[in-house]
C-alpha positions in Angstrom: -148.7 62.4 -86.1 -152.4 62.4 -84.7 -155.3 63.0 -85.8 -155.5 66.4 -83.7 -152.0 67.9 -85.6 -153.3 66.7 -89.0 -156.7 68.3 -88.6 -155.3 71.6 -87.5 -152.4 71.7 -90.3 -149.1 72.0 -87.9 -145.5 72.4 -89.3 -145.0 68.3 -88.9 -148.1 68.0 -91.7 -144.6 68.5 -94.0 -143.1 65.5 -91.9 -145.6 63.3 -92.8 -145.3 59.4 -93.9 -146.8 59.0 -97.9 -149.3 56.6 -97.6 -147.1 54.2 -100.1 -144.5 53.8 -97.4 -141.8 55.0 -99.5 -140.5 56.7 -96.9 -141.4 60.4 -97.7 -138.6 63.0 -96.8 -135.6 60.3 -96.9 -136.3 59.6 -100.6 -137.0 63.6 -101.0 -133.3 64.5 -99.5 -131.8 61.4 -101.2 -132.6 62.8 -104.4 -132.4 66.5 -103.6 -128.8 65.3 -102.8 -127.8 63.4 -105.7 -129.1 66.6 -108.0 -127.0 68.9 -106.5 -123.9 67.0 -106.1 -124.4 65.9 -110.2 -124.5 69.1 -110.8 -121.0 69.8 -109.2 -119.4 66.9 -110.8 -121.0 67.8 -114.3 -119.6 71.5 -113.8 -116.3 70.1 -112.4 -116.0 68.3 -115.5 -116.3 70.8 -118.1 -114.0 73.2 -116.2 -111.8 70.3 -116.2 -112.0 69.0 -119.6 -111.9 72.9 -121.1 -108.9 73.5 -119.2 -107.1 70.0 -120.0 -108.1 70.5 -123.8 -107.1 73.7 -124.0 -103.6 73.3 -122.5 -103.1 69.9 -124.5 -103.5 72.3 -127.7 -101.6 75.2 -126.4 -98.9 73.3 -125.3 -98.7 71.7 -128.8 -99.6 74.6 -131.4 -98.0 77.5 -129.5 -94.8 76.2 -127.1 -91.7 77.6 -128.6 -93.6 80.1 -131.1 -94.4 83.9 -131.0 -97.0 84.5 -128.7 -100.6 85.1 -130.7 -102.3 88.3 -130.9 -106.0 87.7 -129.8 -106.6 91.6 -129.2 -104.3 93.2 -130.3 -101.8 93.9 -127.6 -104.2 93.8 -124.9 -104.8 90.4 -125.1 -102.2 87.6 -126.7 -101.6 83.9 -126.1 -98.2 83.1 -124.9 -97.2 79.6 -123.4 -95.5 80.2 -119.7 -94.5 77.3 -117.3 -95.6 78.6 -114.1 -94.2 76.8 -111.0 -95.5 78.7 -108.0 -99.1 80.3 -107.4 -101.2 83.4 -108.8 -98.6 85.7 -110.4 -95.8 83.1 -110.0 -95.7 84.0 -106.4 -94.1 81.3 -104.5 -92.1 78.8 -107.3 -90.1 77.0 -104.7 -93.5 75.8 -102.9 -94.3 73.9 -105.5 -95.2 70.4 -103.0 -96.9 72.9 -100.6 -99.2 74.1 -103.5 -99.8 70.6 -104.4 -101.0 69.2 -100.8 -103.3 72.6 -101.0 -105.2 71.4 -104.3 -105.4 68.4 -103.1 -106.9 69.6 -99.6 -109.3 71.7 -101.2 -110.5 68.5 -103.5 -110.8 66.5 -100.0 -112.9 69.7 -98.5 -115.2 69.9 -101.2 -116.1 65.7 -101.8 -116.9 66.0 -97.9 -118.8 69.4 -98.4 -120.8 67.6 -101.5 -122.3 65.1 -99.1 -125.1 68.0 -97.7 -124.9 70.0 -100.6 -128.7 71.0 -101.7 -127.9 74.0 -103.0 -127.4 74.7 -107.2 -125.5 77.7 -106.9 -123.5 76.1 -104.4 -122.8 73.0 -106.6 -121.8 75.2 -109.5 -119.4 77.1 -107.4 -118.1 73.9 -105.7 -118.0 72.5 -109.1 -115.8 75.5 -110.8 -113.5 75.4 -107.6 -112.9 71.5 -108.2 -112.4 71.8 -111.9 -109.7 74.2 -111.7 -108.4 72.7 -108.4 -107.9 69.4 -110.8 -106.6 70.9 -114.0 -103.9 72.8 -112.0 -103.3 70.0 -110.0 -103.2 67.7 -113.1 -100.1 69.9 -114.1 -98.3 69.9 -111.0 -98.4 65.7 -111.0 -98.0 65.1 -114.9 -95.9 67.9 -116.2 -92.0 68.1 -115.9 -89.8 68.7 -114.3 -91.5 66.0 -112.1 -94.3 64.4 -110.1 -95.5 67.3 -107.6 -93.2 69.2 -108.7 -94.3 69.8 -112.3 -95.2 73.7 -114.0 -98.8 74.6 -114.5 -99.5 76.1 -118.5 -100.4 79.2 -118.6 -101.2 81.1 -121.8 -104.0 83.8 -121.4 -101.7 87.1 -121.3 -103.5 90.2 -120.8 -101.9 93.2 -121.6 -100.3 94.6 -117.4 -101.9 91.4 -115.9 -100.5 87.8 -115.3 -100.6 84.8 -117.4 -103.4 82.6 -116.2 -105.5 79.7 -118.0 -109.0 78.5 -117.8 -108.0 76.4 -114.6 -107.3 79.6 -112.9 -110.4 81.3 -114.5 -112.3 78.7 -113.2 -111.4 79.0 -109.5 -111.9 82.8 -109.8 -115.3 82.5 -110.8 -115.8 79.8 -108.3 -114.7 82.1 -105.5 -116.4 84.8 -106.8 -119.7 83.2 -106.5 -118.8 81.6 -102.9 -118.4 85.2 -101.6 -122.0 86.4 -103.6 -123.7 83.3 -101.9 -122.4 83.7 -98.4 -123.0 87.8 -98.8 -126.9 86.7 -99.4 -126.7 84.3 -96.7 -127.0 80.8 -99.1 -125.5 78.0 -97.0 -124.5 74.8 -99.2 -126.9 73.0 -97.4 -129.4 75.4 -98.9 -130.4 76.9 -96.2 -131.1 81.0 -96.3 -129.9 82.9 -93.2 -130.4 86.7 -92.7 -128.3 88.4 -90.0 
């Protein structure tokens, strides 16, 4: 920069070198970085441990019983092997729903790598927790590997059985669409159109 820009305060005044030498905006976006991408493996996590918890329990206190009234009838708890998508749409794709989890884990470790945004990460992080719970089930559970049933036991009353995996990649889309409505781009960048 000289002496003429940093006298008159232009835009690259931002862009300029710390006098330390540590390098300035690569140490900034090196940490901004490895913020936001701990916050989507700490939310990935939780939304994977809840929903690997959860099912270990259900699996084991409820499987073979009555289902449990939570609400009344408008909300139970009832153990259902589900082998296809939402709504048990699909059973016999089973390999094909696999390869899409497993896609949509690939997509979001290579979207983590210019993620600066938190609302992002959180989102990302929801998407990946439930993408690994459910995918957890499809590798681990019978009747076999890629081929195994995912536990559902949330039962609404008039509404599919889902689980917290499922609940977590709602949310996670829910937010994706709210963020890309306001024009929030991962990379935290803010467009208006």
């Amino acid at each position: 920069m000289t002496e003429v820009e940093r006298t008159i305060g232009t835009p690259d005044e931002a862009k300029e070198e710390p006098a330390d030498g540590s390098g300035g905006d690569d140490a900034q976006t090196a940490s901004r970085g490895r913020r936001r991408v701990g916050v989507l493996i700490s939310v990935a996590a939780l939304a994977y441990a809840l929903d690997l918890i959860s099912k270990l329990i259900v699996v084991e206190s409820l499987e073979q019983h009555a289902p449990i009234r939570v609400i009344g009838t408008v909300l139970q708890l009832d153990v259902v092997r589900n082998r296809g998508a939402a709504f048990g749409i699909g059973e016999a794709l089973t390999i094909v729903l696999t390869a899409i989890a497993a896609v949509v884990i690939v997509v979001i470790a290579r979207i983590a790598r210019r993620l600066y945004s938190a609302p992002w990460a959180i989102a990302l992080g929801l998407l990946l927790g439930g993408a690994f719970g459910n995918l957890t089930d499809r590798v681990f559970r019978s009747p076999g590997v890629f081929q195994g049933a995912v536990v559902d036991f949330i039962a609404p009353t008039h509404f599919a059985v889902f689980n917290l995996a499922d609940s977590a990649i709602v949310c996670g889309g829910i937010l994706i669409v709210i963020l890309s409505f306001r024009g929030l781009d991962p990379d935290g960048t803010v467009h208006r159109d």
